[in-house]
C-alpha positions as CSV (number, residue, x, y, z in Angstrom):
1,X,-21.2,23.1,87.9
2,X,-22.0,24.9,84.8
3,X,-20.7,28.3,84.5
4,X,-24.0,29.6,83.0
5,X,-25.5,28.2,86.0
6,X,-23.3,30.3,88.9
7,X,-23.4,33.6,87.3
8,X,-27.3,33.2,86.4
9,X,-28.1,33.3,90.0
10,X,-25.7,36.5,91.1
11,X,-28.5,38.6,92.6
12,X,-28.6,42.4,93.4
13,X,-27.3,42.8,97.3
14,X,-29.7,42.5,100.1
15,X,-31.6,45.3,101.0
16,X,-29.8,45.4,104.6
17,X,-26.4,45.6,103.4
18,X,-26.1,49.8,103.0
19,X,-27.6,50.0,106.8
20,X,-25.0,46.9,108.0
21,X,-22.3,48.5,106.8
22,X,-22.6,52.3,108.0
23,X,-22.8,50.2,111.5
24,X,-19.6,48.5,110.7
25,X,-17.8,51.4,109.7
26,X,-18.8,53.4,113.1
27,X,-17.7,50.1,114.9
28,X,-14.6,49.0,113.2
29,X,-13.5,52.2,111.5
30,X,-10.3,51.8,109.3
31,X,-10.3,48.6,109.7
32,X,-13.7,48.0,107.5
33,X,-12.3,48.6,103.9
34,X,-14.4,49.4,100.7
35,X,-11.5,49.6,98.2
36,X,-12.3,48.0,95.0
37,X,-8.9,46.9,94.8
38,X,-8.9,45.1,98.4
39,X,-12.2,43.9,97.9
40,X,-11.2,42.2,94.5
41,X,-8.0,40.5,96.5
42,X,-10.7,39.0,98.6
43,X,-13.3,37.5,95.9
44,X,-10.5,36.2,94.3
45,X,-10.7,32.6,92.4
46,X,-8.2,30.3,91.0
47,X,-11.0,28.4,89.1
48,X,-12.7,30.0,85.9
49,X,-15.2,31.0,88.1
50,X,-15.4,35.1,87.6
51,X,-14.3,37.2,91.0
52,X,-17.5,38.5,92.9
53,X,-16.9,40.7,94.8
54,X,-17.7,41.2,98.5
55,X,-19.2,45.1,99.0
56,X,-16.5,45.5,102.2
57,X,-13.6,43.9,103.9
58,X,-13.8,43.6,107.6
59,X,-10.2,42.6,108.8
60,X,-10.8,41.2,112.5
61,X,-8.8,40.7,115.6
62,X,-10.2,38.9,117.9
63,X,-13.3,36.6,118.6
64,X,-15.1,38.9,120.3
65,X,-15.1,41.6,117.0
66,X,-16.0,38.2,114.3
67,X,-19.3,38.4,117.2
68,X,-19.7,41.8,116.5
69,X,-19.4,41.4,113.1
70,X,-21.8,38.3,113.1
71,X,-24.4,39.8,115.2
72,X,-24.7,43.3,112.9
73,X,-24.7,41.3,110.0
74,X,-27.4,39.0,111.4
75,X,-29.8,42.0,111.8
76,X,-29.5,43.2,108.1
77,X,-29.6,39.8,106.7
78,X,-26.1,40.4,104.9
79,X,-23.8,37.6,103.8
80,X,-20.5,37.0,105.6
81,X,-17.8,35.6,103.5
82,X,-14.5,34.1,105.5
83,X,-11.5,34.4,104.5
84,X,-8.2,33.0,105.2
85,X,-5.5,33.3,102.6
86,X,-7.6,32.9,99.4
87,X,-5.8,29.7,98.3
88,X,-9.3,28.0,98.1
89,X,-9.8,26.1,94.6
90,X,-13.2,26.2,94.1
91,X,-15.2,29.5,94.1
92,X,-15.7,29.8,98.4
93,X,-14.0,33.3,98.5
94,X,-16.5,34.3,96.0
95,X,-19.7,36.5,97.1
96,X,-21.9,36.2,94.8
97,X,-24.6,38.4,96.6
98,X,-22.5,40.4,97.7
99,X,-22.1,41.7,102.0
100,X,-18.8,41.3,103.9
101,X,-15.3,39.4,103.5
102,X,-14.0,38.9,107.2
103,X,-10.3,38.7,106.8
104,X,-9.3,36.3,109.7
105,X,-5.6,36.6,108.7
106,X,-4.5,39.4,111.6
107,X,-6.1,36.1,114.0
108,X,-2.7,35.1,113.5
109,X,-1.3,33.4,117.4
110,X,-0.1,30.7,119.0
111,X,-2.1,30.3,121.9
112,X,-1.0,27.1,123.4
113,X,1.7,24.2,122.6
114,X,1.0,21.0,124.9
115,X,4.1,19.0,124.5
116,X,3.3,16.1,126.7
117,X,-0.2,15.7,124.9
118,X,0.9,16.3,121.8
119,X,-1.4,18.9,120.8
120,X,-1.4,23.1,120.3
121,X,-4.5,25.9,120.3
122,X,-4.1,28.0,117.7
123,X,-6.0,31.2,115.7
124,X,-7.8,30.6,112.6
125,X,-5.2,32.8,110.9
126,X,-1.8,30.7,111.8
127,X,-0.8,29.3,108.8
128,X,0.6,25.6,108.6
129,X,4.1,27.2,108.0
130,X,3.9,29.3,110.8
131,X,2.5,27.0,113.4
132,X,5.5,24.6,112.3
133,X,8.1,27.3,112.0
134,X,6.9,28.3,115.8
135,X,7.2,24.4,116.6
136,X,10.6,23.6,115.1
137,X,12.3,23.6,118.9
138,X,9.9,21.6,120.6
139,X,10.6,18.5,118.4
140,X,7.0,18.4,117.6
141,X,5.2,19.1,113.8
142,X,1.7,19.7,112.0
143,X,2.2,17.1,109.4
144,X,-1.1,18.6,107.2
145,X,0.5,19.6,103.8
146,X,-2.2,21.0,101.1
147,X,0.7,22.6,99.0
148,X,-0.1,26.0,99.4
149,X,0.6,27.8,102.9
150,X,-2.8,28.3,103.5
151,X,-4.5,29.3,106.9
152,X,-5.5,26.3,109.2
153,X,-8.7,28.1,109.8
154,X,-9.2,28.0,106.0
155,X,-7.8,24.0,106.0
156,X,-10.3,23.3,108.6
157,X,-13.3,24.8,107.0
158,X,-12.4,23.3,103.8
159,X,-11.4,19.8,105.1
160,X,-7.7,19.6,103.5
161,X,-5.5,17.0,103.6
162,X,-2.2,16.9,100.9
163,X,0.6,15.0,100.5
164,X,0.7,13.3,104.1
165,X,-2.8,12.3,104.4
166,X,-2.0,8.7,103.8
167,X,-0.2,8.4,106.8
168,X,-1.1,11.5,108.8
169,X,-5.0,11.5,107.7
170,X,-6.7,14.5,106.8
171,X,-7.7,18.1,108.8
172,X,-10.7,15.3,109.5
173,X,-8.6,13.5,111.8
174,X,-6.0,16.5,113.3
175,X,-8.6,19.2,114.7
176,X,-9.3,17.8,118.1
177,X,-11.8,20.7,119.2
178,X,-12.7,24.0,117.8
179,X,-14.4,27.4,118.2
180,X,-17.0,29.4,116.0
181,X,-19.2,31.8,116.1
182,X,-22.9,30.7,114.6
183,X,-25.1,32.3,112.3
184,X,-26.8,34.5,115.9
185,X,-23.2,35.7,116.8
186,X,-23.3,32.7,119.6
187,X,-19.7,31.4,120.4
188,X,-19.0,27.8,121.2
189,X,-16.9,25.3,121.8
190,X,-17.0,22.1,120.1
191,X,-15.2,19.6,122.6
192,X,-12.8,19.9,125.2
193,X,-9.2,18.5,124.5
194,X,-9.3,15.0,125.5
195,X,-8.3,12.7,122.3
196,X,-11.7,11.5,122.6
197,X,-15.3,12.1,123.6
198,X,-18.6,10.5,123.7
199,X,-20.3,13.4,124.6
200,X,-23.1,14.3,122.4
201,X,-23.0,15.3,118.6
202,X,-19.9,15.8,117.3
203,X,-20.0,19.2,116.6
204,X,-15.8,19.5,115.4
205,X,-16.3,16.9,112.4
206,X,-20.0,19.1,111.6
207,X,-17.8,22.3,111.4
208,X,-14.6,21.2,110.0
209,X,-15.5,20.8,106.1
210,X,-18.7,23.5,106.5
211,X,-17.3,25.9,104.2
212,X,-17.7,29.0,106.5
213,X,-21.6,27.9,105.6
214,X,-22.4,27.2,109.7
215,X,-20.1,29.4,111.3
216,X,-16.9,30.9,111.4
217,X,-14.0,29.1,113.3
218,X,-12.0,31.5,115.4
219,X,-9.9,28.7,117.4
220,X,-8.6,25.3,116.5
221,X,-6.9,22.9,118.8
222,X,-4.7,20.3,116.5
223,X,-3.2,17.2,116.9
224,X,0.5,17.3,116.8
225,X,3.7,14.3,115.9
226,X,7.2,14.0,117.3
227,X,9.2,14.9,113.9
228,X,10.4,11.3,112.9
229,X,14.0,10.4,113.8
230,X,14.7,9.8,110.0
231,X,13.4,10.7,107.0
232,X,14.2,9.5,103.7
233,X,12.4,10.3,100.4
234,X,13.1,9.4,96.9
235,X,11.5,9.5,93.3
236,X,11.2,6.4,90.5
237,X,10.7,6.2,86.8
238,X,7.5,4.1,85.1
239,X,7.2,3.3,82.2
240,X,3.7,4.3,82.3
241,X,1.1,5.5,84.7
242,X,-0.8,2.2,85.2
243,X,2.5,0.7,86.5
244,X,3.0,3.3,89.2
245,X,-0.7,2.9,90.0
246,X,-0.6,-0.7,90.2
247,X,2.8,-0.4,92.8
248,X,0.7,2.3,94.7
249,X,-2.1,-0.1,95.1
250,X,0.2,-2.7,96.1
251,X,2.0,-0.6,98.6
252,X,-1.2,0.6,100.4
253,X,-2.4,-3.0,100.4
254,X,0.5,-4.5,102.1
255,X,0.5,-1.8,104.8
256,X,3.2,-0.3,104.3
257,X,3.7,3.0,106.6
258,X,4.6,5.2,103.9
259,X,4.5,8.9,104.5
260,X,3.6,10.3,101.3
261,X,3.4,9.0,97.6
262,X,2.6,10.9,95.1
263,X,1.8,10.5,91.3
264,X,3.5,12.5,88.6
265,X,2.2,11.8,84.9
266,X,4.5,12.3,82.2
267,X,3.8,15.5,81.3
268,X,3.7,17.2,84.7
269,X,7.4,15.5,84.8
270,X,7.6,17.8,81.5
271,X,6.5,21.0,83.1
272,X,8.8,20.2,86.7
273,X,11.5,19.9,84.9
274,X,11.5,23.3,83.2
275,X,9.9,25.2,85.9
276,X,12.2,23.7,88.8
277,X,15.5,23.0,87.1
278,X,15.5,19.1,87.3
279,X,16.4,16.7,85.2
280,X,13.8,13.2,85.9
281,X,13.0,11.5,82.9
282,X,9.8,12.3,81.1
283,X,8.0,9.7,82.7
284,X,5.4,9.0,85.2
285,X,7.5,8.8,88.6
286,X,6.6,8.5,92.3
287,X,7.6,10.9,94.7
288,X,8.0,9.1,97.8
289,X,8.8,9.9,101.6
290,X,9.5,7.4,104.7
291,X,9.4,8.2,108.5
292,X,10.7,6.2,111.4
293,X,13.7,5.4,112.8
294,X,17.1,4.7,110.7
295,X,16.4,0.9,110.6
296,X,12.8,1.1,109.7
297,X,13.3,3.7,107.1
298,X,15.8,1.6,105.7
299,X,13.8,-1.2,105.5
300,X,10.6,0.2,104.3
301,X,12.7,2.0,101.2
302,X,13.9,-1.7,100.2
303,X,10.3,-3.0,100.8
304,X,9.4,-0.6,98.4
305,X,11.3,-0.7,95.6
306,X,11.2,-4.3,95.4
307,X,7.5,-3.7,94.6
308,X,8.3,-1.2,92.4
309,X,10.8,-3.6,90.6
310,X,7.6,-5.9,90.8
311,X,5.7,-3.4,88.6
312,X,8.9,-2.5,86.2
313,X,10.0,0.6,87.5
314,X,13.3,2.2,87.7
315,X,15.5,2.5,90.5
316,X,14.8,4.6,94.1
317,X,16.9,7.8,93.6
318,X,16.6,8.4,97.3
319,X,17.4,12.1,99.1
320,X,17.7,11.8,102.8
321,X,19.6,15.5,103.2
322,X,17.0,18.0,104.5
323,X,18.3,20.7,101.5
324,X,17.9,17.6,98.9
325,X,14.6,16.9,100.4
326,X,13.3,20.2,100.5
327,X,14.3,20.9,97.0
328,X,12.6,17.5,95.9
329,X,9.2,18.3,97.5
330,X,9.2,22.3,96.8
331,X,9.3,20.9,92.9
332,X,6.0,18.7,93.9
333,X,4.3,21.6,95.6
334,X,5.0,24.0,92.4
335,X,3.6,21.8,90.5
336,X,0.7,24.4,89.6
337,X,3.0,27.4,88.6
338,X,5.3,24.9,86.6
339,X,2.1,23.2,84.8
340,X,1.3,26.8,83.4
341,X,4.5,26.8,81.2
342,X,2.8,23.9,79.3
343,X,0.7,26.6,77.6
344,X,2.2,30.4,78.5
345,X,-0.7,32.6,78.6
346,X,-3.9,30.2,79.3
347,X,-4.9,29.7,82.9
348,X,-4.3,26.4,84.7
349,X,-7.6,24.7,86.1
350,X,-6.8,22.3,88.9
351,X,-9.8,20.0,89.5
352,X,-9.8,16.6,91.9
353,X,-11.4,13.3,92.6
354,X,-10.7,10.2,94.8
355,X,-11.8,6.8,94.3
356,X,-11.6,3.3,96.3
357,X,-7.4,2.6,95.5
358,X,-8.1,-0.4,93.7
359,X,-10.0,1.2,91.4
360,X,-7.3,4.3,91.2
361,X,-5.8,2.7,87.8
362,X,-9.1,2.3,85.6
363,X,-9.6,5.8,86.8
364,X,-6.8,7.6,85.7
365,X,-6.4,5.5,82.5
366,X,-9.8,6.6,81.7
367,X,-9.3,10.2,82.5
368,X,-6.2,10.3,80.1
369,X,-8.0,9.1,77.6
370,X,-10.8,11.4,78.3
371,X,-8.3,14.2,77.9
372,X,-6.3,13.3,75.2
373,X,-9.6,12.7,72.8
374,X,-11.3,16.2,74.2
375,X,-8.1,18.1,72.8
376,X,-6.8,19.2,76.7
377,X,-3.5,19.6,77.6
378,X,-4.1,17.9,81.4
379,X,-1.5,17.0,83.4
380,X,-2.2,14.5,86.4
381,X,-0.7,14.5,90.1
382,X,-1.9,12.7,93.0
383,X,-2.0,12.1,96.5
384,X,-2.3,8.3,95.1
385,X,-1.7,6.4,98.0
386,X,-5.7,7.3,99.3
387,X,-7.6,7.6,95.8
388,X,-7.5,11.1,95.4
389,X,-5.7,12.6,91.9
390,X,-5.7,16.0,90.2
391,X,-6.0,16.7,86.6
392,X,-4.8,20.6,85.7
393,X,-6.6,21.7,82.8
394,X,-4.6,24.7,80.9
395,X,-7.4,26.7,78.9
396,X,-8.2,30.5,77.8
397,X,-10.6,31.1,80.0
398,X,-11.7,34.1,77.6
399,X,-12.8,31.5,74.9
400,X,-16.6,30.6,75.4
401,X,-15.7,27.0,73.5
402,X,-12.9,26.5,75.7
403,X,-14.9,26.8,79.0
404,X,-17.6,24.3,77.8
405,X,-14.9,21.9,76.6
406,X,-13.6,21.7,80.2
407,X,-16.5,21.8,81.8
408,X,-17.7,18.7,80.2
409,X,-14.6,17.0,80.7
410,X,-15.4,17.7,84.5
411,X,-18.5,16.6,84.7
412,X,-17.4,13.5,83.1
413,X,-14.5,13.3,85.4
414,X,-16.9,13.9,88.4
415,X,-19.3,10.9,87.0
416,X,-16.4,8.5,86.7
417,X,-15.6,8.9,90.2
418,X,-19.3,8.5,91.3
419,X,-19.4,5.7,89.2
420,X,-16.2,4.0,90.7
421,X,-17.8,5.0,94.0
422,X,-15.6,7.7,94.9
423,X,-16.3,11.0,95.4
424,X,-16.3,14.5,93.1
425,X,-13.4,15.9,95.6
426,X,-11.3,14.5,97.8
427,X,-9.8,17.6,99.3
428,X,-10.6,20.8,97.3
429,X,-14.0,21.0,98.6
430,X,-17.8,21.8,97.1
431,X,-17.3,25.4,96.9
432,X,-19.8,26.9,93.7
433,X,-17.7,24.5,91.0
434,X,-18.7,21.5,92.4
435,X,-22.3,22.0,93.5
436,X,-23.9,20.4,90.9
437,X,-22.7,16.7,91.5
438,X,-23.8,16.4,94.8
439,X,-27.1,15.3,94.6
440,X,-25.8,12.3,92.6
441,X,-23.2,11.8,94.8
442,X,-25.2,11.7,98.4
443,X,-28.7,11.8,97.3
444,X,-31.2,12.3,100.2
445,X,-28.3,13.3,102.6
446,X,-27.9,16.9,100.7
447,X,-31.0,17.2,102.1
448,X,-30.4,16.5,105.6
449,X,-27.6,19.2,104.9
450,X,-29.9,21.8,104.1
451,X,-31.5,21.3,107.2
452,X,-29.0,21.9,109.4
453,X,-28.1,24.9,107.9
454,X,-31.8,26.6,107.8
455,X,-31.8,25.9,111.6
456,X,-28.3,27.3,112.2
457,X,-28.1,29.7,109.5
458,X,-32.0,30.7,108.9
459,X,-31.3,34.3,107.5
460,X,-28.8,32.5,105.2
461,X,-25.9,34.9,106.1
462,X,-23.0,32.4,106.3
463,X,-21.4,32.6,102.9
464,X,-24.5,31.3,100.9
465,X,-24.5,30.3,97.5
466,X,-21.4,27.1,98.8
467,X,-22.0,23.6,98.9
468,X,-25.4,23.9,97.7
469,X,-28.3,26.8,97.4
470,X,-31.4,27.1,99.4
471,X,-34.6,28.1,98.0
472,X,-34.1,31.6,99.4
473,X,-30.8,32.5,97.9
């Protein structure tokens, strides 16, 4: 979306929000924090989206004080803003009229670990690091992997997913049950934690992807996996990006169980190479992972790279030591701080799409070209083996020209995907930057969504302004 567009409709705070929070501050004390330097932590972007600032930070503790919080808010008609750990991509941390970040991050426990049913309850503000860390003696794992250690609330609400998804699925598919507390300071719960249900509307898949729009979630109960017996992973040199695509695209159509595979274009090869001390060739490669047990890893790896042989790529450089491994995949995951040494001093604009796999090729070919002829230094990684690619745009973000040239590549980027009939994110979410494709995207169906949140949120409380606006604010 435009950035003309967002900042245009950055109103003056609601007329509650003085009375709201001299009620908060005699309920919560210390705890509610006005401190411009703690409320600009918390309206914090990492798209060229300015920071707008919330007017207070509320950091809670329990579920009982977010319905405290709710409820005061709910009678002054002030905006509540969640917050995890701010690692959101697109603008939902922002508050663009202003009211109250709630700082979920001291929600931080480990309720429950069901090793027989292969599941755990957790807080909103456990982050996928810590649940794991907490997990590492049970023999069990959270295999969701978004990069960033960001909260599970915060994955929930934004529907993440990340390198594993193509075996593991997405938060989608691992949140079994939840709790929130609505728009009236109501809490419920979502399902009980049976692996499945036929009981009513499914309330879980409604929340999970919301946005912090409907609700906030204060509990989650996850799926969990027995950590695989084996695990091997690898990387392997194209000599372009169509021919990893096309041994993607094979891979996924054959079925094989791979764990993660993920696209490197030759310059983010480039920038990994400085920023994390390797030395891969500087071209496209797949970063690859297998799970099972030591035969069927085996055998899987040799399935693979006779596809990639197939396609004309280089050699499996496998690592199957957990130190080697590690080292292979914190490289992938830094991909965003390594990308900004491409061009010191401009900011690095991550952006996604996903698209049917066998049109994933066209796609990116497309989008390169796209890039190359608008001027952008762009880099591309993906989680390739389901669709869904990033392209990190490095730009001065002070530069008016700079900002519209992005932008339109964006917009182009997000048509593309429509057009392939894909989608305008596969896993960063709608946020404020991506408002403005989905009406093309879902048509009548954005308004179906707007229905359901006037008749759970009909003061418009629950950090309005994301996914989509409503006629009053």
């Amino acid at each position: 979306m435009a950035l003309a567009e967002i900042l245009a409709e950055e109103r003056p705070r609601r007329a509650g929000t003085a009375a709201a929070l001299a009620e908060l501050a005699e309920t919560f004390g210390e705890r509610l924090v006005t401190g411009e330097d703690v409320r600009r932590a918390h309206g914090h972007t990492t798209t060229y989206i300015p920071n707008q600032l919330p007017d207070a930070v509320l950091f809670a503790k329990t579920e009982s004080e977010v319905q405290t919080l709710v409820r005061i808010a709910a009678r002054h008609g002030m905006p509540i803003i969640p917050f995890g750990v701010g690692s959101s991509l697109e603008g939902h941390v922002n508050a663009p009229f202003g009211g109250v970040s709630l700082d979920l991050s001291g929600m931080d426990r480990v309720l429950q670990v069901n090793a027989e049913d292969l599941d755990c309850t957790v807080e909103p503000g456990v982050t996928r690091e810590a649940l794991n860390a907490h997990l590492r003696d049970t023999g069990l794992f959270f295999p969701i992997d978004p990069g960033a250690n960001a909260s599970l609330g915060g994955m929930a609400a934004t529907r993440a997913s990340g390198t594993n998804a193509v075996r593991y699925g997405t938060m989608r598919d691992n949140v079994i049950a939840l709790h929130a507390v609505m728009a009236d300071g109501t809490a419920i719960r979502t399902a009980r934690r049976a692996r499945k249900t036929s009981a009513g509307y499914d309330l879980t898949r409604l929340l999970v992807g919301s946005e912090g729009t409907l609700g906030v979630i204060t509990r989650l109960n996850l799926k969990l996996y027995g950590i695989p017996e084996e695990i091997l992973s690898g990387t392997c040199p194209f000599e372009d990006v169509t021919s990893a695509v096309n041994a993607v695209i094979q891979t996924v159509q054959m079925g094989l169980p791979i764990a993660r595979i993920e696209l490197l274009d030759a310059l983010s090869i480039r920038a990994t190479n400085a920023h994390s001390k390797m030395d891969m060739p500087e071209t496209p490669h797949l970063f690859v992972e297998f799970h099972g047990s030591p035969a069927s890893v085996t055998e899987q790896a040799a399935t693979f790279a006779e596809i990639v042989a197939d396609h004309g790529g280089g050699l499996l450089q496998s690592a199957s030591r957990a130190e080697e491994r590690s080292r292979l995949w914190k490289a992938r995951h830094d991909f965003y701080w390594a990308s900004m040494g491409l061009r010191p001093g401009a900011k690095a604009i991550a952006t996604d799409v996903c698209v049917p796999v066998s049109r994933l090729a066209d796609c990116i070919d497309e989008t390169r070209a796209d890039a190359d002829s608008a001027g952008l230094i762009a880099p591309i990684v993906g989680h390739v083996g389901d669709g869904n690619f990033h392209v990190t745009l490095l730009i001065d973000t002070d530069v008016a020209a700079e900002v519209a040239n992005a932008e339109g590549f964006m917009k182009r980027l997000a048509e593309r995907a429509l057009d392939m009939d894909g989608t305008c994110t596969g896993e960063h979410g709608v946020g404020q930057g991506k408002r403005g494709y989905l009406d093309a995207e879902l048509g009548a169906a954005v308004n179906v969504m707007r229905s359901i949140k006037t008749a759970l949120d009909p003061l418009n409380i629950m950090n309005p302004g994301k996914i989509f606006t409503l006629p009053q604010g």
